[in-house]
GUZA-677583 format. One line per field, with one value per residue: residue number from 1; residue in three letters; x, y, z of N, C-alpha, C in turn. Coordinates in steps of 0.1 Angstrom, whole numbers, plus 2048, in hexadecimal, padded with zeros to 3 digits. Example, Ala and Ser with C-alpha at 12.3 -4.5 7.8 and 13.67 -1.06 7.14 Angstrom:
<sites>
keke (1 2)
tornu (ALA SER)
nxx (884 880)
nyy (7C7 7EA)
nzz (84E 847)
caxx (87B 889)
cayy (7D3 7F5)
cazz (84E 847)
cxx (884 881)
cyy (7DF 800)
czz (84E 84F)
</sites>
This chain:
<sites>
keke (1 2 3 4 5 6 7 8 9 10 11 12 13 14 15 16 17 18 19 20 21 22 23 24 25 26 27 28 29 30 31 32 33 34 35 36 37 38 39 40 41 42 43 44 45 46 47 48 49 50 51 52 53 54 55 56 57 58 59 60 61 62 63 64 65 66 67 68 69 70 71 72 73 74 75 76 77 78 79 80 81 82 83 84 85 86 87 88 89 90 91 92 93 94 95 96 97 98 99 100 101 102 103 104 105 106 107 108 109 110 111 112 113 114 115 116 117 118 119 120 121 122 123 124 125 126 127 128 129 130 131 132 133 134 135 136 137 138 139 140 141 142 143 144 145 146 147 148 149 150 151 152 153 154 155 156 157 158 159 160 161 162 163 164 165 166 167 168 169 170 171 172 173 174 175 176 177 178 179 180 181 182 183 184 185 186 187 188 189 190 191 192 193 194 195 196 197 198 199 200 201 202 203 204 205 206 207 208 209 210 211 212 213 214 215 216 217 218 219 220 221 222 223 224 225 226 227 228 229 230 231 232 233 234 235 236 237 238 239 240 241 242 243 244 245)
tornu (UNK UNK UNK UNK UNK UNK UNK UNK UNK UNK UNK UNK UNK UNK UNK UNK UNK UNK UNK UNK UNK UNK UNK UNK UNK UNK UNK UNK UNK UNK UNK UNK UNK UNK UNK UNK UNK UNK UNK UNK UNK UNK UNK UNK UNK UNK UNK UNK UNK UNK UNK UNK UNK UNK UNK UNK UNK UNK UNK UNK UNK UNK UNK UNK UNK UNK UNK UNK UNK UNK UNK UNK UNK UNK UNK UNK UNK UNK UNK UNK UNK UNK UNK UNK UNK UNK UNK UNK UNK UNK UNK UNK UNK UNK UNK UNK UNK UNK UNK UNK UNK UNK UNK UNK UNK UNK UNK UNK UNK UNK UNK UNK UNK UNK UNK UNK UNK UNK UNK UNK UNK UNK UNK UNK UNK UNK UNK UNK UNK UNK UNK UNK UNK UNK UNK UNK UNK UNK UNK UNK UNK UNK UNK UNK UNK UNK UNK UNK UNK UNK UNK UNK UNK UNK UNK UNK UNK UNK UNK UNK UNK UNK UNK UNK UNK UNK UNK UNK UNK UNK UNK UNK UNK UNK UNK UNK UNK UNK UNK UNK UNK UNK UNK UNK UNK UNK UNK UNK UNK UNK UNK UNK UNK UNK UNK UNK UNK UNK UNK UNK UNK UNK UNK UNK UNK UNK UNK UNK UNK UNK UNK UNK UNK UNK UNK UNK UNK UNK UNK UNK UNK UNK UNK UNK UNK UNK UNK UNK UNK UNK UNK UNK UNK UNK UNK UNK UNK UNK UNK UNK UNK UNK UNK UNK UNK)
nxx (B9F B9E B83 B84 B97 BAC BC0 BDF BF2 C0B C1A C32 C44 C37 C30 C18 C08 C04 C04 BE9 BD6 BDA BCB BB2 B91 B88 B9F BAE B9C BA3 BA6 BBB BD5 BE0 BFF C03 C1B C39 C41 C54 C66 C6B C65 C66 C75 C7C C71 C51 C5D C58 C45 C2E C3C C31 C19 C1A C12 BFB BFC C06 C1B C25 C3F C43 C4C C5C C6A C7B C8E C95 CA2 CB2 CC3 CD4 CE0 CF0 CED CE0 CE6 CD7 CB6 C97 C85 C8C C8E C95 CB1 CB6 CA9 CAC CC5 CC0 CB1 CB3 CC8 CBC CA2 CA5 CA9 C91 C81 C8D C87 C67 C4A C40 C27 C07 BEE BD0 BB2 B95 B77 B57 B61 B76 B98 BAE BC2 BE2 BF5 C0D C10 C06 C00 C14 C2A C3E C3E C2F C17 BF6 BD6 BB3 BA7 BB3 BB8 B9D BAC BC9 BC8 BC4 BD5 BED BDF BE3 BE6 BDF BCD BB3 B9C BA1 B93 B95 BAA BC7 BD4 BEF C04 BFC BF4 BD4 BB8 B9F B87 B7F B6F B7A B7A B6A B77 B78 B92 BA4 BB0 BBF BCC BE0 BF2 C04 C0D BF6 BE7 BD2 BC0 BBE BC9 BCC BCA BB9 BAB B8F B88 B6F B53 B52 B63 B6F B76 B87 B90 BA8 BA6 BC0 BD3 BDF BF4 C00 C0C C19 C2B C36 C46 C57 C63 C71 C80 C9B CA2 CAE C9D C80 C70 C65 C5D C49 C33 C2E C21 C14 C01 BF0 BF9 BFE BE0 BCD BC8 BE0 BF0 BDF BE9 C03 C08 BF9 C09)
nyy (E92 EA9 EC0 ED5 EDE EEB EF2 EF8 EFD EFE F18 F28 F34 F53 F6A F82 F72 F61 F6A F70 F62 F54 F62 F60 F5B F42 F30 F39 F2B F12 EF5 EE6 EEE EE5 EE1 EDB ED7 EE5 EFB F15 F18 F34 F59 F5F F50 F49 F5C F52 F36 F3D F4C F36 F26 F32 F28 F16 EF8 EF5 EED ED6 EC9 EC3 EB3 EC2 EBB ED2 EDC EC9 EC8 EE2 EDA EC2 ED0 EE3 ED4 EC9 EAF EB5 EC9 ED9 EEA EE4 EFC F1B F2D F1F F19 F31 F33 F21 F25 F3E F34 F2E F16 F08 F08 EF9 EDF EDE EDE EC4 EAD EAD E99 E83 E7C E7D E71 E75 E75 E8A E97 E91 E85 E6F E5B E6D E75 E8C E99 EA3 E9F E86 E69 E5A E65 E85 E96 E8C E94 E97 E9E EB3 EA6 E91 E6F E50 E3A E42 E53 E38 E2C E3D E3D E23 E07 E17 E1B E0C E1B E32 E4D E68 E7D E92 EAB EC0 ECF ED3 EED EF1 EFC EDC EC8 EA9 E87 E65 E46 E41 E50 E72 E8C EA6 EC6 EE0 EF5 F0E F26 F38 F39 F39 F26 F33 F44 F60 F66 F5A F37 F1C F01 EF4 EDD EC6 EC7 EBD EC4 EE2 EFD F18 F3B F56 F74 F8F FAF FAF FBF FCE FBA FAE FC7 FC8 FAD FAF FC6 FB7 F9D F8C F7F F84 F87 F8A F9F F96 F7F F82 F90 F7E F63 F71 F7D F68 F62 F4B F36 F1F F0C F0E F04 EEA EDF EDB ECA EB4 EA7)
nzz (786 76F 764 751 736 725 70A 6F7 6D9 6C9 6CB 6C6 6CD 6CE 6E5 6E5 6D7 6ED 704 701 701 717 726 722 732 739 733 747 75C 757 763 75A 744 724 711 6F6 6E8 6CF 6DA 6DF 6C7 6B6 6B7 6D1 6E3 6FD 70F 70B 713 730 736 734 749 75B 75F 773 788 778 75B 740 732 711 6FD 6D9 6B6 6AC 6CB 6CF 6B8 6BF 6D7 6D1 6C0 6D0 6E0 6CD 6BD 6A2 687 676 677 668 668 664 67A 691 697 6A0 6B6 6C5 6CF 6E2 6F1 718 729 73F 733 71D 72B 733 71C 711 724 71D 71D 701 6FD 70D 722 733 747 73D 747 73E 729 728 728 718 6FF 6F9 6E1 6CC 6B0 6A6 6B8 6B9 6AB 6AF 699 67F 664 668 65E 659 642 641 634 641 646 645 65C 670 66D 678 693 69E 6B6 6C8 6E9 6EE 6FF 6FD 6F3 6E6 6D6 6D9 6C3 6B3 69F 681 682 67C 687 68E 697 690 691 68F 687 6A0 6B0 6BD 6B2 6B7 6AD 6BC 6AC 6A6 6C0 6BA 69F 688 66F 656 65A 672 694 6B8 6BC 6CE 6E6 6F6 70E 71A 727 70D 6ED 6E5 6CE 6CC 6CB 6CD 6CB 6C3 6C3 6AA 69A 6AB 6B9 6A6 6A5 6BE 6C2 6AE 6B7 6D0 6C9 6BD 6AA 688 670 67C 676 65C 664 676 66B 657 668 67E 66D 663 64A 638 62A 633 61B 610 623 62B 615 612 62B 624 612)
caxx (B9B B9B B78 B87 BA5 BB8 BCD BE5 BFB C15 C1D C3A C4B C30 C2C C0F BFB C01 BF9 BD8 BCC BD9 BC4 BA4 B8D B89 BAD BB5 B93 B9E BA9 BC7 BDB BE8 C04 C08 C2A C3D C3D C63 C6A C62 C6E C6B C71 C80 C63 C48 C55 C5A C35 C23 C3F C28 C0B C1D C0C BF3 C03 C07 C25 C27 C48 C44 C5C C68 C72 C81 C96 C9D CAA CC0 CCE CDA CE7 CFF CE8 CDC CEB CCA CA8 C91 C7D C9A C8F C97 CBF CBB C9E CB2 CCE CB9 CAD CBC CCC CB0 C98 CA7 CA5 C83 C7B C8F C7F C5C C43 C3A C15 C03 BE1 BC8 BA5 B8C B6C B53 B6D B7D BA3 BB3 BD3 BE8 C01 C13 C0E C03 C03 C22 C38 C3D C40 C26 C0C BE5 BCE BA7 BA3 BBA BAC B9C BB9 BD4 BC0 BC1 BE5 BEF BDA BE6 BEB BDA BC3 BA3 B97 BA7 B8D B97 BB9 BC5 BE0 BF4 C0F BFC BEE BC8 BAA B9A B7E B77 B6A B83 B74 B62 B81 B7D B9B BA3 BB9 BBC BCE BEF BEE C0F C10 BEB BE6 BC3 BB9 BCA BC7 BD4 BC2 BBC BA1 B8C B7F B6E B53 B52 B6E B6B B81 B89 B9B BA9 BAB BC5 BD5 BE9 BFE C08 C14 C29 C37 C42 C4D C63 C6E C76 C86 CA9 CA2 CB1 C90 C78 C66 C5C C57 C3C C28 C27 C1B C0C BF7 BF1 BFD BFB BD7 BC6 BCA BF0 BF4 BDD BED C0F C06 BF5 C16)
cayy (E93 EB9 EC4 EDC EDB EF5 EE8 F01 EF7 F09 F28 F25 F42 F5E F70 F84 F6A F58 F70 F76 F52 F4F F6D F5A F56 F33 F2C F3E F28 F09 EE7 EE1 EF1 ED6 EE4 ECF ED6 EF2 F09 F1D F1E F3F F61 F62 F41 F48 F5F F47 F2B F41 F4E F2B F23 F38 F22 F09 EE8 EF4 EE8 EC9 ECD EB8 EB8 EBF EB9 EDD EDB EC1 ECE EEC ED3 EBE EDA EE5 EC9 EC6 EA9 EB7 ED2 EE1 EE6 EEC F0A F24 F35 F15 F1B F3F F35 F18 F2F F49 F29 F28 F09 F04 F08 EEF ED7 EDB ED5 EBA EAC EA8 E8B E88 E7E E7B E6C E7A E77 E94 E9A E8C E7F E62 E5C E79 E72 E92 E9A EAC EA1 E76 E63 E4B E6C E91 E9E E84 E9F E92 EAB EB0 EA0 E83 E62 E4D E32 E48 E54 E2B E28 E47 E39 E15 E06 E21 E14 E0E E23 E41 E52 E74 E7D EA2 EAB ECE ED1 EDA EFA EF7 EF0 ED5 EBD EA0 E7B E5D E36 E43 E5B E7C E91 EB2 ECC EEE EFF F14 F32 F43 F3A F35 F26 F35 F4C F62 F65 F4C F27 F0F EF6 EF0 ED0 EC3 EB4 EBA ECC EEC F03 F27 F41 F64 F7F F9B FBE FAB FC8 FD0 FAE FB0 FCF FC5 FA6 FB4 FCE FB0 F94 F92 F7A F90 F86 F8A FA8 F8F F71 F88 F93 F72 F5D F76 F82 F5E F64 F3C F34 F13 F05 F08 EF9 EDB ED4 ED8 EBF EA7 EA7)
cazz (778 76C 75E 744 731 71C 702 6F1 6D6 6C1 6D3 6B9 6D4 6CF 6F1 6E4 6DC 6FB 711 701 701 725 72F 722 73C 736 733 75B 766 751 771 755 738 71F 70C 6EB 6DD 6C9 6E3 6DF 6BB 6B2 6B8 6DD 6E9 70E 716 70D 71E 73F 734 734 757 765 764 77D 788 76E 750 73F 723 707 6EF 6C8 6AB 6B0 6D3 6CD 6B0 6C5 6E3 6CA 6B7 6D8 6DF 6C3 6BB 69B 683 672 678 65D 66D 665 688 694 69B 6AB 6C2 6CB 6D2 6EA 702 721 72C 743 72C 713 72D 733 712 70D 729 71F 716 6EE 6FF 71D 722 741 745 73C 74C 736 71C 72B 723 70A 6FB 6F4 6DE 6C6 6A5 6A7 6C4 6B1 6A3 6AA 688 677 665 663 657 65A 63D 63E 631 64B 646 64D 66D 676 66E 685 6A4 69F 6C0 6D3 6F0 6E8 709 6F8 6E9 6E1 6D3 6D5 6BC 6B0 696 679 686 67A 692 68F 69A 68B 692 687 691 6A8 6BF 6BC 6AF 6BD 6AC 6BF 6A3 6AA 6C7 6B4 68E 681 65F 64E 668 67D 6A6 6BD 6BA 6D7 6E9 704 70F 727 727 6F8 6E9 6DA 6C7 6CF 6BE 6D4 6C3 6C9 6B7 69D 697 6B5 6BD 6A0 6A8 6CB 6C1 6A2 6C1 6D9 6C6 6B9 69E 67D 668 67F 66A 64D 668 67F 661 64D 671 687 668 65E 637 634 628 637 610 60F 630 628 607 619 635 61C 605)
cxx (B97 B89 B7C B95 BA4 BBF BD0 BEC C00 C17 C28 C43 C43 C2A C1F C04 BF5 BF5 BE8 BD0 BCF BCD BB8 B9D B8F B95 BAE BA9 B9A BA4 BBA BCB BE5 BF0 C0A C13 C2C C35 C45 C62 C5F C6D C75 C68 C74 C72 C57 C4A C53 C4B C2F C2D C38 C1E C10 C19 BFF BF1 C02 C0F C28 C34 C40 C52 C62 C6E C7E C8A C9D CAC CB7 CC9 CD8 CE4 CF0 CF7 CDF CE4 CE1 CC0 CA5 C8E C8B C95 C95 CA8 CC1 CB3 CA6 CBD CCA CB0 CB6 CBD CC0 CA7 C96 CA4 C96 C80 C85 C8D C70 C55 C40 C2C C17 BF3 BD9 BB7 BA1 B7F B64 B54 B72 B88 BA5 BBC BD4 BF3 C05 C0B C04 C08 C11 C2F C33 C39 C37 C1A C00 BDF BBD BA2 BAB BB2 BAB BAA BC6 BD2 BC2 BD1 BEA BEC BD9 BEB BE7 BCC BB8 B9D B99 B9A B86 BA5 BB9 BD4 BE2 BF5 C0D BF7 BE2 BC0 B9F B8F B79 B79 B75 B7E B71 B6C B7D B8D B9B BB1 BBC BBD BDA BEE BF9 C12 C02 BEC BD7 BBC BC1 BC4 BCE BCA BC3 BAE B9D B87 B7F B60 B4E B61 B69 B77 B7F B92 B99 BAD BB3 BCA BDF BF2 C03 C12 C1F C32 C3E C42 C5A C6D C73 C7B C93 CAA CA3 CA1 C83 C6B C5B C57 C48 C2F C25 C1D C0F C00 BF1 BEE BF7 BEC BD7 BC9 BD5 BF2 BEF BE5 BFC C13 C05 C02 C13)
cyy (EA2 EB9 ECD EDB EE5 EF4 EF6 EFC EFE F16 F2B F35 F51 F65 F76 F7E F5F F5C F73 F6E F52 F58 F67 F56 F48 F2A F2C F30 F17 F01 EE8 EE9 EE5 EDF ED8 ED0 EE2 EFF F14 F21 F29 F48 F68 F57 F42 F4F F58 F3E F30 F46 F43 F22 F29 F34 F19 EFD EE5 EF0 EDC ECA EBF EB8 EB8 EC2 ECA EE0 ED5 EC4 ED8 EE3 ECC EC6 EE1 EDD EC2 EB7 EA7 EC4 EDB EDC EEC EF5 F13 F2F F2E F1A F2A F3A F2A F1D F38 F43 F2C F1B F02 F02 EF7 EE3 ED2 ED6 EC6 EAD EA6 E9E E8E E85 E7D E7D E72 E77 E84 E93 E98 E86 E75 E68 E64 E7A E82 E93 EA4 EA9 E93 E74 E5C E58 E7B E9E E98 E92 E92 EA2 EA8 EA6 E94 E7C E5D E44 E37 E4C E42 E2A E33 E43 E26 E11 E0E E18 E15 E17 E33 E46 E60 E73 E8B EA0 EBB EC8 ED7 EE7 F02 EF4 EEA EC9 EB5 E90 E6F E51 E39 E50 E66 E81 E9E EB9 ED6 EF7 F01 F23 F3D F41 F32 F33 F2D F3F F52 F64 F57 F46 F21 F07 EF9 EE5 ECF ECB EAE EBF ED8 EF6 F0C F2E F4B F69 F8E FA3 FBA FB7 FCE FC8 FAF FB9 FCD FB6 FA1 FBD FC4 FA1 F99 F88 F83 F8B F87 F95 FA2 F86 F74 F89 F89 F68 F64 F77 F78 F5B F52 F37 F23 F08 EFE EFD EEB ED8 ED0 ECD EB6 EA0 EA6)
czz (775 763 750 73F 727 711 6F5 6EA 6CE 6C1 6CA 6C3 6D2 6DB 6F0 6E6 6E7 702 70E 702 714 72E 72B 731 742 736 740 75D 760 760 769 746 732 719 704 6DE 6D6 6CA 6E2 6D0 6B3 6B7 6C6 6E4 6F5 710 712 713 72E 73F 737 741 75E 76A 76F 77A 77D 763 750 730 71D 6FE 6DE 6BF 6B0 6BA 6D5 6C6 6BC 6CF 6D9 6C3 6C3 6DF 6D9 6C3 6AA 695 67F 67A 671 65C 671 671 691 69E 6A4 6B3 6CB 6D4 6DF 6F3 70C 725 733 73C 721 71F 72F 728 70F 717 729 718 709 6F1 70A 71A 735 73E 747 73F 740 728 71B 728 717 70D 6F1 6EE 6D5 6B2 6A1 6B1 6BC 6AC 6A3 69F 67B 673 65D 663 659 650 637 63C 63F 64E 64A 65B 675 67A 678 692 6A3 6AE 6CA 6DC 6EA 6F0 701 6EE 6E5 6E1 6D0 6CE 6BA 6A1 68A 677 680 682 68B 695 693 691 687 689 69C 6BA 6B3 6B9 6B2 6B7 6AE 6B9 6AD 6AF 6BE 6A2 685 671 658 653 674 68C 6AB 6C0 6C9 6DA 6F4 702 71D 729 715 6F9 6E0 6D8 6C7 6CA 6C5 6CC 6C6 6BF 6B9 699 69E 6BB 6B4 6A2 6B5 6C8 6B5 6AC 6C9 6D7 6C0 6AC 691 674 66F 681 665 654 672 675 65B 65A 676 67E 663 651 630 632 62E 62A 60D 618 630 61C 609 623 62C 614 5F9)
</sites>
């Protein structure tokens, strides 16, 4: 049973802000790193996943809807993907890689050191791409964890890339936020738990990242796509009202 846990989600392909969360103390000391989905799509998606290969037996990889996308687009399984980085990043996988990701669980449940069983995933335990929000109704929170064990009581999620803690019928909800494409706030987002959860935010020189990752991508837009993510242009507001629909 690990004592601490790590949980990174939406590296969205930003090497910068990997490495600066992996350099966290607390990250190198954590028993386990969860990685909870839409880890590649972005502008350097081979060197991130060969960055978070590095943790080894340390890891615990989760798929999200963008992996997924990436994997079937490559796969001649899909023609689009929404996230117009989507088709080059898909593109600049290696074969290897794509299998990995298309490879991995959509959850995975473990015990945590004063937590009991904690169910991770990407977006809802029932659907990758499903968006809940802090301030979803409770009812939609019921419908989402329909069928979930009753033992389960904490549920870690990504996909909308805000952090979050809050209380649902009585599970905690854990949302680390997004290490590569922050909505409201810029630095890269993640979690610790074990034996609460708490929410951390690394902060590194935002303008350097962009410039070496405008110098070391081949994505033709990835000028306008460094500056609008890295500097995280997207306010918390839009993003909820865009989730909510």
């Amino acid at each position: 049973m690990p004592h601490r846990v790590a949980v990174l989600s939406d590296v969205h392909g930003v090497v910068p802000a990997l490495e600066a969360v992996l350099a966290e103390p607390d990250v190198r000391g954590a028993d386990l790193v969860v990685l909870t989905g839409d880890l590649a799509a972005g502008p350097q998606p081979a060197e991130t996943l060969d960055l978070l290969a590095g943790l080894g037996d340390r890891a615990l990889w989760i798929s999200g809807n963008a992996d997924r996308e990436l994997v079937e687009y490559r796969r001649g399984t899909r023609d689009t993907i929404p996230d117009p980085i989507g088709p080059w990043a898909a593109g600049a996988l290696r074969e290897d890689q794509v299998e990995l990701l298309g490879s991995l669980p959509g959850t995975a449940t473990l015990d945590v050191s004063g937590m009991g069983p904690v169910l991770f995933c990407h977006a809802t335990p029932r659907d990758d791409a499903e968006p809940v929000v802090v301030d979803s109704p409770l009812a939609r929170w019921r419908e989402v964890f329909a069928g979930l064990a009753d033992e389960v009581r904490t549920v870690v999620c990504g996909n909308t890339h805000m952090p979050f803690v809050r209380l649902v019928d009585g599970r905690l909800v854990v949302n680390p936020g997004s290490v590569g494409m922050p909505y409201g706030r810029d630095g890269a987002h993640w979690a610790l738990l074990g034996p609460g959860a708490e929410l951390r935010r690394t902060g590194y020189d935002v303008d350097a990242a962009v410039a070496r990752v405008v110098a070391d991508s081949g994505y033709e837009d990835v000028a306008s796509w460094t500056d609008y993510f890295l500097r995280a242009r997207a306010t918390d507001e839009e993003a909820l009202r865009a989730f909510s629909g």
